[in-house]
Structure formats: structure tokens, C-alpha cells
N, C-alpha and C positions, 0 to 999 in steps of 0.2 A: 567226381565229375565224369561226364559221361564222353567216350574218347571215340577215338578210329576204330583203333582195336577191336572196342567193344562192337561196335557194330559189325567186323569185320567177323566177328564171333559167328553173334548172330544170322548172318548172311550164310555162313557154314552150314546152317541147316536147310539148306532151300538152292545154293547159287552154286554155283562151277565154280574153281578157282578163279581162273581166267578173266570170271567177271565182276569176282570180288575186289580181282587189282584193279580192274576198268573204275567201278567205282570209289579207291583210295586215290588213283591219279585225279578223278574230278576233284576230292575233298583239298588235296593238297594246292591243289592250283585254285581253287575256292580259297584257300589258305591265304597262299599267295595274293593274287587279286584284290583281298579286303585285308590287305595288310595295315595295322595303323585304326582301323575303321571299331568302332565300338557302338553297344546296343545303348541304350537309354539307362540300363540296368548296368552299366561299366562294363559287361561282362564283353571279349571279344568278339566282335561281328560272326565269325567263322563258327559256333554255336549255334545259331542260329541255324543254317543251311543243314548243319549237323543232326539237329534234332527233326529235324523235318523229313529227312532221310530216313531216323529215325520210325520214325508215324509210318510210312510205307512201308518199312521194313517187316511190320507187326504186321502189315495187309500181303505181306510175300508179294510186295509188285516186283517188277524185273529191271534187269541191273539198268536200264536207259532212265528208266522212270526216278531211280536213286541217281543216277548224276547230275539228271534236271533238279532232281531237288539241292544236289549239294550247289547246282552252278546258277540259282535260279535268279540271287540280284544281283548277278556281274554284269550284265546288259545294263542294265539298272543304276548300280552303285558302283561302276569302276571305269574307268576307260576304255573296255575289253567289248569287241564288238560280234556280231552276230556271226560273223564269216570265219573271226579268228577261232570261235568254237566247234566253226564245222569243220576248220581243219584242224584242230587237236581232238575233237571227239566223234566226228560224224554228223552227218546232217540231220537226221532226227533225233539227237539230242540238242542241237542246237535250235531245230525246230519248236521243240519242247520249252526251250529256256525262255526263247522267244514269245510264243505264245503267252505264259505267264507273267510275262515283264508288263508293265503298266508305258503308257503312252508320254514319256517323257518331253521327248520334242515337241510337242505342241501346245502354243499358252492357249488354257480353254476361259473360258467368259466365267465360269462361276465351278465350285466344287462338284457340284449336280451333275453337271456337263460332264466334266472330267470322270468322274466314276461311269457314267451310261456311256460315254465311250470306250475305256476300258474294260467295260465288261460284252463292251458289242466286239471289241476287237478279241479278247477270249474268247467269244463262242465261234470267231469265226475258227480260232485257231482249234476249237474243239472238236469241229467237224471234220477236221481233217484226221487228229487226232484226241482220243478219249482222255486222254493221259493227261496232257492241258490240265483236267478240270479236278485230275484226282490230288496233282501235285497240288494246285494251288488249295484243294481244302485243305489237307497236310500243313502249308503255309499259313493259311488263315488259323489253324487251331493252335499252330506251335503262339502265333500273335496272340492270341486269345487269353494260351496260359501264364503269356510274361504282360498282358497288360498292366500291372499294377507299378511300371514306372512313369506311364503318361499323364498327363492332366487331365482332370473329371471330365471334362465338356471332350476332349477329345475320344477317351474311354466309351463315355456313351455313342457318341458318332458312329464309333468299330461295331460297338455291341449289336446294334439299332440293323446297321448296314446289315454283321453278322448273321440276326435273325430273319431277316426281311430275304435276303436272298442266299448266302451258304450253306445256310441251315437248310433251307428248304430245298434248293439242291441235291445237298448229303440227303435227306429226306426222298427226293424224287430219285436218285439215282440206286437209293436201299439202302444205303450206306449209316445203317442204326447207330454202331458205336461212335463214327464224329457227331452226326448229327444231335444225340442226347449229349456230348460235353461241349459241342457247340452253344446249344441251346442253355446249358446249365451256366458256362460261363459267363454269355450275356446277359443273363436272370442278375448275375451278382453283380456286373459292372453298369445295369440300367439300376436294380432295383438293389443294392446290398442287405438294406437292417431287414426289410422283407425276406428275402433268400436267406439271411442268416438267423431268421424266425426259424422259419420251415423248415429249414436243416436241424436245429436243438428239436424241434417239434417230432420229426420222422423220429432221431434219433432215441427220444423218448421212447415214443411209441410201440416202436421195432423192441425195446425192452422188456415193456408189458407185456407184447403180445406173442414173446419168445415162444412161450410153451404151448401154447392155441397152434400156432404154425407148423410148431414141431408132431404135433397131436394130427392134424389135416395132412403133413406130407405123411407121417410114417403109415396111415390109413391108406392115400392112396399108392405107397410104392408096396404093400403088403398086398393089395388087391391085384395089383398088375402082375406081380410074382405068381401068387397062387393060380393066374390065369394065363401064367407061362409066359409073358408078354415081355420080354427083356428091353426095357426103359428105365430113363434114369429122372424124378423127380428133383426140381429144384424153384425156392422161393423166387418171386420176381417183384422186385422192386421199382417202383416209380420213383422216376426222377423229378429234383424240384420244380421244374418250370409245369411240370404235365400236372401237377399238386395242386399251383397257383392258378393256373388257367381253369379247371375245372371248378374252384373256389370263385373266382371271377364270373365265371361264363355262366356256370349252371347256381349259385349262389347258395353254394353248398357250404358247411362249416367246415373247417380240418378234418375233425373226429368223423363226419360221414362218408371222408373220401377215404381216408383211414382205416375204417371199419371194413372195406371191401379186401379181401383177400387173394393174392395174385399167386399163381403155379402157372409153372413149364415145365411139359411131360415132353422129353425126347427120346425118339426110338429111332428106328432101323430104316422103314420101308412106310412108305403110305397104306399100303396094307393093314398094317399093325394101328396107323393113325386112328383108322376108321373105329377099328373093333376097341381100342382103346377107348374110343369118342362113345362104344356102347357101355363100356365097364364102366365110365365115369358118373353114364346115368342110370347107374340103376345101383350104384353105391350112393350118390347122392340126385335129389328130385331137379331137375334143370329147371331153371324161369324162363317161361313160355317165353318164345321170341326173342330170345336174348342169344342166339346161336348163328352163327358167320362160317359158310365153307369158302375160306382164302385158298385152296387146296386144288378146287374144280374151277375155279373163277380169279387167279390171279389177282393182288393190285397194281396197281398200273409200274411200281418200280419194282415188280417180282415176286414181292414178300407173298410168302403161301404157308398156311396153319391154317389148323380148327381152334376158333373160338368159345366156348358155351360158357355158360353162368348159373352155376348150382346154389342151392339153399343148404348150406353148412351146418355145423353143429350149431340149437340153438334158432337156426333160422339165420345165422352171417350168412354174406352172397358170399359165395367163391367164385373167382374169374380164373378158367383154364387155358390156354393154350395145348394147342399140341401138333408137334411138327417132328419129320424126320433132320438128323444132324445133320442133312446140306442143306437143309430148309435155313435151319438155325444161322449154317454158316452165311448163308446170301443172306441174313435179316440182319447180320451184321456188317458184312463187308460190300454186299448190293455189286454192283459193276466190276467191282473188284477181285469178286470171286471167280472173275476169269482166268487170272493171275495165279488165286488160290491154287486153282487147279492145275492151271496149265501145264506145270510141270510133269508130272505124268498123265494127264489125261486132256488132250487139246479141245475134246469134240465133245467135253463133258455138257448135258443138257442143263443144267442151272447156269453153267457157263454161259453157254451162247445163248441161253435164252434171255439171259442180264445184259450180251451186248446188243444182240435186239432191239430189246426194249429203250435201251438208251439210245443206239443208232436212231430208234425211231421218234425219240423225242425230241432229240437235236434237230433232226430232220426239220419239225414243227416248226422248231427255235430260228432255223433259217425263213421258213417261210415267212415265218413272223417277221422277219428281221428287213426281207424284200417289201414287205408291204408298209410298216411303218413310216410315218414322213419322216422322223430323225430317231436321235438315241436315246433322248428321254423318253420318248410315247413307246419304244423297242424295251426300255427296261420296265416300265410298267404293265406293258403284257406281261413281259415273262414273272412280273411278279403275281400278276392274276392267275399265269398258269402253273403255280408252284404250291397249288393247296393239292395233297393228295387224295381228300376223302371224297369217294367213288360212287356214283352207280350204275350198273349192267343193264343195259337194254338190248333188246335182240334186232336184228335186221331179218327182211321177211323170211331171207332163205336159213334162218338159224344161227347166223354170226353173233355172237358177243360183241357190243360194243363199251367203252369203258369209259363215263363221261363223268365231270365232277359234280358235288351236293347241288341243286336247282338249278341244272341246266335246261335245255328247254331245246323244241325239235327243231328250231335254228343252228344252234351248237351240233346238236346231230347230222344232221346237212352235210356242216362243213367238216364235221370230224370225217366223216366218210369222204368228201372229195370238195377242192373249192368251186369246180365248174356247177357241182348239187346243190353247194349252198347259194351261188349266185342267181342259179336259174329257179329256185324252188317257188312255189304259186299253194302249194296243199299240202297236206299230210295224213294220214290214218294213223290212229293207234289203237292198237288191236282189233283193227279193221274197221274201226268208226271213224269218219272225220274228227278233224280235231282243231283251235286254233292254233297259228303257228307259235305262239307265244307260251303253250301250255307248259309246268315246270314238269319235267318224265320221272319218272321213280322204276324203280329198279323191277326187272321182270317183264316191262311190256313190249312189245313187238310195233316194229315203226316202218311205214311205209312212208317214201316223199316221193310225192307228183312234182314231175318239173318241168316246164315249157321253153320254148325257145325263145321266146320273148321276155321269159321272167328276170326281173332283175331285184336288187337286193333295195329294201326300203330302208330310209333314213330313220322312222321308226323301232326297229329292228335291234340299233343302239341302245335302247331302253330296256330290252329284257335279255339280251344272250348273258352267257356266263362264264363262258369260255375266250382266254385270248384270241386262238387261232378266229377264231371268227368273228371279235372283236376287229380285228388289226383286215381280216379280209374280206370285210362290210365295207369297211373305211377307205381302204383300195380300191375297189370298184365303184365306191359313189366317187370318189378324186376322178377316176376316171370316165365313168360316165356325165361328170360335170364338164369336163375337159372336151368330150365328144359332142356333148349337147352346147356346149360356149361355142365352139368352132363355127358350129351348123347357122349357131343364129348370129354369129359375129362374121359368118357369108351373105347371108341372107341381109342382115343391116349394112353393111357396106355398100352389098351392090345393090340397095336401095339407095344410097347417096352416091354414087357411081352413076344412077340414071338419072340425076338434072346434070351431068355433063354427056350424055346422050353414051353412054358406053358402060361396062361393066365388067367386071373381074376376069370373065374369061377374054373377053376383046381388049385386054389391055397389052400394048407390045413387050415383046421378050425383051429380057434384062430389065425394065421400068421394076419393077416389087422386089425382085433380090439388091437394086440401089436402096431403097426405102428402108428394105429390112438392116441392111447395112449401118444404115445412117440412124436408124433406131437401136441399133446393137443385137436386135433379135435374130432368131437360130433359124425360123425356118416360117413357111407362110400361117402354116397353123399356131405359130407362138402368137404371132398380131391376129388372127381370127378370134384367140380364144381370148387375147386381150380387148376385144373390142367388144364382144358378147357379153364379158364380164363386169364391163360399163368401166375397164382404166383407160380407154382409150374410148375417144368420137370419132365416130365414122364419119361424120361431115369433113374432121378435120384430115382424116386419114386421104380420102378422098380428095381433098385440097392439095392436098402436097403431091399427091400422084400425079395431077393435072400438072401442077407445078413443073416437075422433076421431067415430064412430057413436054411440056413447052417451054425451058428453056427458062425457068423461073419466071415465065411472063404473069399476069395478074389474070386468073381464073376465073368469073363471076358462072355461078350455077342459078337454075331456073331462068333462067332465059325463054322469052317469047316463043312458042313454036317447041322449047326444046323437049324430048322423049322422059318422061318423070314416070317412075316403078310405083305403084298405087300402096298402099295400106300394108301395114303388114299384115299378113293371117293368123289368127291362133286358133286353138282349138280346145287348149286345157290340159292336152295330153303332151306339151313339149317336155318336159321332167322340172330337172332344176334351177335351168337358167331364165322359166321363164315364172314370175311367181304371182298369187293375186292378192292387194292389198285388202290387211285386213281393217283399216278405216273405214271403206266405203262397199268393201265386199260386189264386186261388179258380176254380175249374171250374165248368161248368152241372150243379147238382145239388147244391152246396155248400150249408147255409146261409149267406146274405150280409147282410152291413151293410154301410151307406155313412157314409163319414165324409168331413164339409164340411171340406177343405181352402182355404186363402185362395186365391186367381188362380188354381187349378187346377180347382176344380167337387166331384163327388163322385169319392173315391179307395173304390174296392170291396175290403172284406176277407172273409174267411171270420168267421164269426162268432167262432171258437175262436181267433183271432190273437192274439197276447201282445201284441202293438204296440196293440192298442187301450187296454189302459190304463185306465186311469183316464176316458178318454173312455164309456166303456159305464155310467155315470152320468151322462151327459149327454146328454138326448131332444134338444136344442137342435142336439146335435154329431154325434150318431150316432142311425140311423133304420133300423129294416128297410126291407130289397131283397127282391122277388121273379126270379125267373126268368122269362124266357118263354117259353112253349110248347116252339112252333120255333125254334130257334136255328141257322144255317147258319155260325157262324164258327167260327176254331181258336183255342186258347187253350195260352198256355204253360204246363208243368207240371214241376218239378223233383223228380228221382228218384235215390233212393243205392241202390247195389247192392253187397255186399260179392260177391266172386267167388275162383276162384280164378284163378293168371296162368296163364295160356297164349297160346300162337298163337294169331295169328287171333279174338281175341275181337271186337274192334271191328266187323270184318268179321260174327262170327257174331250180335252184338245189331243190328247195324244191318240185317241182314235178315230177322230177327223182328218188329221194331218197321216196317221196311217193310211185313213181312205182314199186318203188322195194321192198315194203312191211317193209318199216322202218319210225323213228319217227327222226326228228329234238328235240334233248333237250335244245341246246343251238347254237345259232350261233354269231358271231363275223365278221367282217370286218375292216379290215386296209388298209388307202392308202396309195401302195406303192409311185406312184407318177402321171401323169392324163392317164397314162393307163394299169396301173399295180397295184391290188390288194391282197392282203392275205385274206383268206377265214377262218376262224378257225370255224370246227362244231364238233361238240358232238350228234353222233347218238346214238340210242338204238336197237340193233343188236341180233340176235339170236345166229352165233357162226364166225367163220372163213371163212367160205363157203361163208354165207350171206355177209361178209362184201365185198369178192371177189369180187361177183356180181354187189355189191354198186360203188363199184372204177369200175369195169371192165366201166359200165352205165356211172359215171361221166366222164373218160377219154374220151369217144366217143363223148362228147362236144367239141365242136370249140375252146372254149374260155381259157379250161382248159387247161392248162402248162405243170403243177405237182402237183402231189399227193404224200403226206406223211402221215404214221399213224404215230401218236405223240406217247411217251411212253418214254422218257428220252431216 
């Protein structure tokens, strides 16, 4: 059984005395603390804490980072509180403990909840400190390897969880070696008879193919020698989950993932990498395109090697690696390698370039975290943004930028800055226009036009691929809905403010912070934007103000003589709060009415629309709309044509409707029977004029019957 001692040993090679004691007084008082308290496995709680220590130990973290691990469920599982540990061990260890501990105190609504706030509350505690995140994988894998005392449904829960976000994690922060027994463990506890295939399966295999392997290393560690090149060859094995997912995904048999042969060449200096990367091919023929420099081009969690893919003895693929030994060490230890080092070397460049890259991930993590509405839609970014596979695009002036498999020049936008992604209107790629929606591939150079006026489409949501710009599309329409509710939740009000002859700004002081009062709300903007948003009636709002003004007396509006605010205006361009029904699809020129829908604003009909209903007795619910003037947008319009069939029709109305300076958004075709057809289109129209012209053009065909505009 594995003790103090023991690790105190091991600490010997790495730690100062000093801090090896610092670390037995945490275990002991961990000791203490879970006195009594046992694992599911029988075995003593204080094991636990022990072996977790352990797992850092292996990564030479530093003595704070071992105490947190030994102290890390006393918060947790003892009656021992945050303060009492900062005064037996200091305040960033107890900071530390802290951060890891799960949110105990509070009943949450369902398990979902509970976990996206616990993990929203570690990241906060990660950005303070990195350590947070290293302890708790440590934690999660020590859980991992004793799952087999829990219940199946609960096992899977862990694994599920495991994979979906620690894994990928240890994955984004480099951290290889948890990350591959992460991933292995949860293979066994999701899928067991599967993973216990694959396991007898390699092991077979790895049998047969003993001598084949042995025959390709001793080849290439003889070539490197003779070419002075001092490197050390060694086989590389895939783990089981990387076996199954490849069998799944690309629906490949055992025997052909099997068949590929894996080496890691490690040397000295990147120097040696390169001219290595020439021995390899001209010992053996590389498969065109099959070659990766992680070396010049980073992945986003550090890892840096040359890849290539030679044709073996026989015609086998061989897959290379080759990296120098800090390369090696960061692909296994990732952020941790700062630790590795630290000890004698503080300012080592794999070092600091590991905490970079994670400082600058977290970073993300928080912005993320501000724009989310809550903690479930916070953990599901962060699980979008926990795929690591990459591609490199350039910025004009020659930046690297590093964005994941189909993103798109939206994602790029905002990976550069969120004020770029908000205001963006255009793009070039590789100095051509381009849409914004296009997926980028690796190599091209990206230019974004952005305006002052540009804001982020609701559209927009359909194709990015990236969190960060997922979560800060979604923030700025909340807020630009918010601004555009206000604006028209002023403007309706003091429309019904003018049948009592007065209006929002001539109303006297103190009368609307009663109001707001007596409604509970925070401030004049929370009732503007509720009233734009159709949860509140400005008639009624209005009434009470009168009210609250005179003394509770009876207020009657519209009165003979009295000052009434005309129509309201639109134009088409107000955003989200003002929208146009798609039943009866209303043009500039139409007469309109708005009608107050709840969380949407006003929805605009044609006045004639049968869907109003019973609403067209209701002044409260439905309100004339005016036009305005100038109007420079297009609007949809749905159009039925009875025709006869022929060739070529589609071709000959869509170049009518071209001619006449409009767009096809949709068309449709129905057969009436072999020489009568129904045409259903959906144009985009300027106003009533335009569409005149559009019919006047289509009637003056041959073929055409009748025309009807559609609108219930």
C-alpha cells in the first residue's frame, strides 16, 4: 500500500526539505479531518487525497499544488472551513482547496444545474489560479481508477461527464498522459465488452507484428546513427478509445487501423528534427500530403513535432513523429511543464509558452462566461470549444491565426477581437470578396471590412463554429434587443401619454420612480423595454400615471379637443423589436397595423389580414402604423401564378422578375395536371409600386393565366 513515506521519497527528487514537511503536515491533518470517513471501496477516505498527490507528484508540481491535493474534500467532507485553512497553511492553498470544492450550499433544481455551476465556479477560481484545474484532473483520474465500486448508471454519468469535458481539457491544456487514461477509463466504464474486445485485439496483434516493428525501428535507428544524428527510436502505441473512434468514425475494420505503423524519433534540438524529417524520406518514399509541421505552427495547446507518413516495407504506411525531448515532455505534461521546469530553469521557453497559451484560453473561458445567460448555455460553449483540431489562416499583415476544423470568417472576426466580430459588414480572402458564412481552410489570408454601423445578424447563429463567437453573437443581439425594446417601448408609450395631452418627458418629478416602485422594477428603462416587448400596455401604463398624478381620480383619455400623437412610423429598418408578419407579408404602401405581441414587440399586418381577429377591437392590442417616406429596404412578397407547363418556365420568370430589379427567395411548382401548373414564388420587393410592375411584366407572358398575391 502506497504511504507518506513513499511519496515523501519521491518528493526527494524535486522538493526542499522544508516543503516536503509543508506537504506531510497537510496529509496528516487530511488524516485527521476524514477521520472515520471511508471510500465506497472500504478502503480509508485519506487514500484518496493520498494518491492524488500522488499523480502530481509524477508531473513535479510544487509543494502548494500537493497540499491542495491532500486537503482538497475537507471543505467538502468535513466540518473544516475555508479560513481555518488559511490559517494552518496560507491563503493560496486554501485558495486552491477552495476552488476545487464543488458548491455544496446550494439546493440546485436538477443534477445539469449543479454540475454547470460547479464548473462555472472552477473556472472562475482557474483564472486566478492555473493549479485549480490541474489538481482537479489529478482528482478526476485518481475517481476514474477506483470507479469499479459504484453503480453502472452512476459509472456511466462519471465517464460521459469525464469525456465530454476533462478529457478534453487535459486535451486543450497538452496534458497527453491524463488525457489518454482519461479517455481509456471512460471507454471501459461507457462501453466495457467493447474495450475489453479491443484490448485482447491490440494485444494479439502487437504479437504478430513483433518482428515487422522490430525490423522498421532497428532500420531507422541505423540510419540516424550512420548519419551522426544522436536520437533515440521508439514504438508508439495507440490507445483504445483512439482505435474505436477511428473504427466508428472513418468505418474502417481493426486489421486496417492496425496495419498502420506508429514511431517516435526523439532528439536534441529542432535542428536535428528537420534534417531527421530529410533521412526519413529518402530511407523511405512519404505519401504525398500526408506531412504536418506542428514545429513552425504550434497547436493551440503547444504540442509541436513533425508528422510524415512513409510507405514501409511491402508498401505498410509508417506514421513518424519527431520531436526534440521538451517537445516530448510538454505533449505529455502540457501546462505542467512549467512546474517540470521550474525548478532550475523559471524562464524556460516551452515553459512559458504553456502558460500563455492556457492564460490565454481561460481568458476566452471568461469572456465566454460574461456573455452567457446562465450556466448551462456557459458549459456548453465551453464544450464546443474543447475540440482541438485546427486550422491556420493568416491575417493581412502575416499573423497566424489558429481556429478550429469549419470555422468560418465570422469565427475569425471574433477570434481577433469581439468589437470586429460585432461591427463586421465584409470580408476578402486572399483578396477576393467572399461570403461571410464561407468555411476557411488552412493557408488563406483574411481581410474583415467593419463599419460603424455594423451589427451582428441573427443568422449568423447558423453557421459559426466557434464558442467565443457563438456566446458573443448572442450577447449583443440580447443587447441590441434590449436597446431597440427601449426605443420603441418610448415611442408607444408616449403615443398613449398623448390622448392625456402630455408625454414622458412633461411628466412631473417623482410621478415614474412611484410607478416603478409599485411595479418592483429597477429603473425607467426596465418598464420601456417591457413595454416594447409587448409584457406590459402602454395604454395601461399610461392610465396609472394619470392616476398616481391625480390622486387616484378616474382618468378618461381621448377626449374632445384633446392633443392625440398620430400613427406610429416604421420604416423596416427598426431590428428586432419590430417584425413583419409572415401570414399576410405587408409591403410599403399597404395599410398597416401593429399588433403587441408578448417577448416579441410589435408584429406588422396588413390591415385586411384575417389573423387579426378578434384583436381589431382591441385599441390596447392593435394600433395603426404609418409608412415612412423613404424607405431603402426589400421586403418579402408571396405570389401564385396559375401557368401553363412548359420548358423552360423557371428560367423564363426568373428573368422577368430579374428585369425588374427583384430577387426570387423561394420558388415552388405544383402539377396541376400535363398542362397546367401552380407557380408559388416569394419575391423581395421594395414596396407596392414595385410589385405592380413585377405582375404588370409577368401578366404580359403568354403562358401566364392568373396571378394572385397570397396573404390569407
Amino acid at each position: 500500500m502506497f504511504t507518506i513515506d513513499d511519496l515523501a521519497d519521491r518528493l526527494g527528487g524535486y522538493l526542499p526539505q522544508g516543503e516536503i514537511q509543508q506537504v506531510k503536515r497537510a496529509f496528516y491533518y487530511a488524516e485527521q479531518a476524514h477521520d472515520g470517513q471511508r471510500r465506497r471501496s472500504g478502503e480509508a477516505y485519506v487514500t484518496h487525497p493520498l494518491a492524488v498527490a500522488n499523480i502530481l507528484a509524477n508531473m513535479h508540481m510544487d509543494h502548494q499544488s500537493l497540499m491542495a491535493a491532500m486537503l482538497h474534500d475537507v471543505i467538502e467532507d468535513t466540518g473544516v472551513g475555508k479560513e481555518a485553512l488559511a490559517r494552518q497553511f496560507g491563503a493560496p492553498v486554501a485558495e486552491l482547496v477552495d476552488g476545487v470544492s464543488k458548491l455544496t450550499q446550494i439546493a440546485f433544481e436538477d443534477k445539469a444545474v449543479a454540475q454547470a455551476e460547479n464548473f462555472q465556479k472552477m473556472v472562475m477560481a482557474m483564472s486566478r489560479d492555473i493549479r485549480v484545474i490541474i489538481v482537479k484532473l489529478a482528482d478526476r483520474l485518481h475517481n476514474m481508477r477506483t470507479l469499479g465500486a459504484l453503480r453502472p448508471e452512476k459509472k456511466r454519468r462519471i465517464a460521459r461527464e469525464t469525456l465530454e469535458i476533462y478529457a478534453r481539457i487535459a486535451s486543450r491544456l497538452g496534458i497527453n498522459t491524463i488525457r489518454v487514461e482519461l479517455e481509456d477509463l471512460s471507454f471501459h466504464a461507457l462501453h466495457p465488452m467493447r474495450a475489453e474486445r479491443i484490448k485482447r485485439a491490440v494485444s494479439s496483434a502487437r504479437g504478430h507484428r513483433r518482428s515487422t516493428i522490430r525490423q522498421i525501428q532497428n532500420n531507422l535507428q541505423r540510419s540516424l546513427d550512420d548519419e551522426g544524428l544522436p536520437s533515440t527510436v521508439v514504438g508508439r502505441q495507440k490507445h483504445l478509445l483512439s482505435i474505436y473512434r477511428k473504427m466508428r468514425d472513418q468505418r474502417k475494420s481493426f486489421n486496417e487501423i492496425m496495419d498502420v505503423f506508429g514511431f517516435r524519433i526523439l532528439t536534441e534540438d529542432v535542428d536535428s528534427c528537420y534534417r531527421i524529417l530529410g533521412m526519413v524520406h529518402n530511407l523511405y518514399k512519404p505519401v504525398p500530403g500526408r506531412f504536418k509541421d506542428y514545429i513552425a505552427i504550434p497547436k493551440a495547446n503547444g504540442y509541436q513535432s513533425l508528422h510524415t507518413t512513409l510507405f514501409g516495407p511491402g508498401g505498410m504506411p509508417i506514421e513518424v513523429q519527431i520531436r526534440t525531448r521538451e517537445m516530448e515532455a510538454m505533449a505529455n505534461n502540457g501546462i505542467a511543464a512549467h512546474w517540470l521546469y521550474k525548478a532550475g530553469q523559471t524562464d524556460h521557453p516551452i515553459a512559458e509558452g504553456s502558460r500563455a497559451r492556457a492564460r490565454s484560453w481561460i481568458k476566452g473561458l471568461l469572456e465566454m462566461q460574461r456573455h452567457a445567460g446562465d450556466s448551462l448555455e456557459f458549459i456548453e460553449h465551453v464544450k464546443n470549444d474543447l475540440f482541438p483540431d485546427d486550422i491556420y489562416v493568416f491575417t493581412p499583415k502575416g499573423d497566424i491565426m489558429e481556429l478550429p476544423q469549419g470555422a468560418t470568417v465570422i469565427d475569425f472576426a471574433y477570434s481577433v477581437h469581439t468589437d470586429i466580430g460585432n461591427s463586421t459588414i465584409a470580408c476578402r480572402i486572399d483578396r477576393h470578396l467572399a461570403p461571410l458564412s464561407t468555411r476557411l481552410e488552412s493557408g488563406q489570408t483574411l481581410e474583415i471590412i467593419t463599419a460603424p454601423g455594423g451589427r451582428p445578424n441573427l443568422s449568423w447563429l447558423n453557421f459559426v463554429a466557434t464558442a467565443k463567437a457563438r456566446s458573443a453573437i448572442r450577447h449583443a443581439l440580447k443587447h441590441q434587443q434590449h436597446t431597440e425594446a427601449v426605443q420603441l417601448g418610448r415611442r408607444l408609450l408616449n403615443k398613449a401619454l398623448g390622448g392625456f395631452e402630455t408625454s414622458l418627458e412633461e411628466l412631473p418629478d417623482g410621478l415614474l420612480p412611484g410607478l416603478l416602485d409599485e411595479l418592483g422594477l429597477k429603473n425607467e428603462d426596465a418598464l420601456l423595454e417591457s413595454i416594447g416587448l409587448g409584457s406590459r400596455v402602454a395604454h395601461v401604463i399610461a392610465r396609472r400615471l394619470m392616476d398616481l398624478q391625480h390622486g387616484e381620480a378616474t382618468v378618461r383619455s381621448n377626449l374632445p379637443g384633446s392633443r392625440q400623437h398620430g400613427p406610429i412610423v416604421i420604416s423596416g429598418a427598426e431590428g428586432m423589436v419590430i417584425k413583419f408578419a409572415r401570414c399576410c407579408h405587408p409591403l410599403p404602401g399597404d395599410p398597416v397595423v401593429g399588433h403587441l405581441s408578448v417577448g416579441k414587440g410589435i408584429v406588422v399586418h396588413r390591415a385586411e389580414c384575417r389573423n387579426l381577429g378578434e384583436l381589431k377591437d382591441d385599441p390596447e392590442k392593435l394600433f395603426p402604423l404609418e409608412w415612412a417616406e423613404n424607405i431603402d429596404e426589400d421586403f418579402p412578397v408571396a405570389l401564385r401564378l396559375e401557368v401553363e407547363s412548359r420548358r423552360g418556365l423557371v428560367a423564363e420568370l426568373a428573368g422577368v422578375v430579374t428585369d425588374a430589379d427583384a430577387n426570387i427567395e423561394r420558388i415552388g411548382i405544383e402539377e396541376r395536371d400535363a398542362h397546367l401548373a401552380t407557380v408559388n414564388l416569394t419575391l423581395a420587393v421594395r414596396d407596392r409600386v414595385h410589385l405592380a410592375r413585377i405582375i404588370k411584366r409577368l401578366r404580359n407572358l403568354s403562358h401566364v393565366e392568373r396571378i394572385s398575391r397570397l396573404g390569407n
